[in-house]
N, C-alpha and C positions, 0 to 999 in steps of 0.2 A: 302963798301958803302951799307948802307942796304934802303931798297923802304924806301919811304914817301911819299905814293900819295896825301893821304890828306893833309900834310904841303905844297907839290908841286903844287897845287892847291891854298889855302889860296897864299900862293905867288907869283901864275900869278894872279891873281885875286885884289891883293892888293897891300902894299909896302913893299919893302925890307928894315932894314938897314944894310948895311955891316958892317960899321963899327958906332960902341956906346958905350958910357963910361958915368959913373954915376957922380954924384957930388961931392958923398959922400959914404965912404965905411963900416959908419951907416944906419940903418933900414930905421930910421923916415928922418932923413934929407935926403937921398938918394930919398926916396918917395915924398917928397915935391920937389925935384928936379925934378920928372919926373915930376910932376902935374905941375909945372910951369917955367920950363927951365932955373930957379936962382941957383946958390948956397944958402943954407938952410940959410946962416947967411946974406942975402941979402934982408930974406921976412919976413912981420911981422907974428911971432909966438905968439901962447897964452902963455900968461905969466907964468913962471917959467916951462913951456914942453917943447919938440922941436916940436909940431904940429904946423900946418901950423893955422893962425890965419883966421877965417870964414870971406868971404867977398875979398880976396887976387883974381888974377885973376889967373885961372887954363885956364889948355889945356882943360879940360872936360866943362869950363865956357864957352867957346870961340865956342866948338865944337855944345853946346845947342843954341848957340845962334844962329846958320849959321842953323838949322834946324836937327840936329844928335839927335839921342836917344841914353841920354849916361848913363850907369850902371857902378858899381863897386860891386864887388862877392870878400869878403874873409877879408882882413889885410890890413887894412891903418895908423893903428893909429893917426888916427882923434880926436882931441877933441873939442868939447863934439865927442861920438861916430856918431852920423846923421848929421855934421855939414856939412852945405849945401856949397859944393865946384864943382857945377855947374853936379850931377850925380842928373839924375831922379828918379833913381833906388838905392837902396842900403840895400844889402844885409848883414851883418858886422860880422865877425866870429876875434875877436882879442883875445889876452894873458890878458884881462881886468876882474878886479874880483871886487866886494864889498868890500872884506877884503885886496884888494890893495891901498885903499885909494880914491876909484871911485863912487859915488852915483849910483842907482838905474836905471836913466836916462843915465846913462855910460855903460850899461848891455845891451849886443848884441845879436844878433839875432840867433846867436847860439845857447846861453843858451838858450831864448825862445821856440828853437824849440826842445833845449835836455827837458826842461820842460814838455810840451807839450807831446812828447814823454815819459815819467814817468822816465827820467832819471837825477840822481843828475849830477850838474857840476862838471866832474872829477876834471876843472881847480882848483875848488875851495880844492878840498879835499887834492890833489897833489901840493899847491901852483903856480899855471901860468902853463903854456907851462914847461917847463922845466924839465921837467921825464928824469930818470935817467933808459931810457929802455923803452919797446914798452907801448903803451897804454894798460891799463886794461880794457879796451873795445872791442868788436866786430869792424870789419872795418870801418862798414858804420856808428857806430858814431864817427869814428874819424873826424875831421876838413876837412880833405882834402877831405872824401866823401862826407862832409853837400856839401862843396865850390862845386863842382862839379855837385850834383843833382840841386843848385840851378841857377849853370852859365846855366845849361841846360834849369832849368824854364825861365828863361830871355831870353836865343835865342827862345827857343819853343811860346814865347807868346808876341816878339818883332812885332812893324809892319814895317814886310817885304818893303815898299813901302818909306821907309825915313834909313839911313844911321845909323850903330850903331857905337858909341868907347864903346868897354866893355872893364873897367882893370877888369884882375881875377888874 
């Protein structure tokens, strides 16, 4: 048994589940499962994806409404990408490309910040997520360190004084 102070804290602190099972043992319908405790083929989707279709009622919808500050940091596949399912905040690092079939407006906040940074989107040049071996980059451009410095911005600059649900 190895320490966990910090997860052993987040845990008296908050809730436990013991036991939790998904809906779906796909990406996207499994995720709409968490957001709204349906099976995927229960809730209306945008037409011809399996996204959850904008305007559906989310746990994140329910939770802004009772007064929580809720965030999502990373991989949702959402469409469009910023489609407002009840998060204040939203960060979006997904597998979505231009040359996937995706408009301009479908291009996440990732890429943005690999731009911004002077760097091309590997996704684009490697086709998606799907490398065939480690990233050809340094760590901290990979995905999981953008996700990370930015779950951080969002606790670091939350206010403390009202209740958060962050998915990351």
């Amino acid at each position: 048994h190895w320490p966990t102070p910090v997860l052993d804290r987040l845990a008296a602190e908050g809730t436990v589940f013991e036991q939790a099972t998904t809906t779906s043992t796909t990406c996207v319908p499994a995720r709409v499962g968490l957001l709204t405790g349906l099976l995927h083929h229960r809730v209306r989707r945008v037409p011809g994806k399996l996204a959850l279709a904008p305007g559906e009622w989310t746990v994140a919808r329910a939770l802004r409404a009772a007064g929580y500050q809720t965030a999502l940091v990373g991989k949702m596949h959402l469409s469009p990408v910023r489609a407002d399912h009840g998060f204040d905040t939203m960060r979006m690092c997904e597998d979505l490309r231009v040359a996937g079939g995706y408009t301009r407006d479908d291009v996440d906040d990732y890429h943005e910040w690999l731009v911004a940074e002077g760097i091309d989107d590997w996704r684009e040049a490697f086709g998606g997520t799907d490398l065939d071996g480690p990233l050809p980059l340094p760590a901290g451009v990979h995905p999981t360190g953008w996700i990370e410095r930015e779950a951080r911005q969002v606790l670091e600059q939350r206010d403390p004084s009202r209740p958060l649900f962050l998915v990351v």
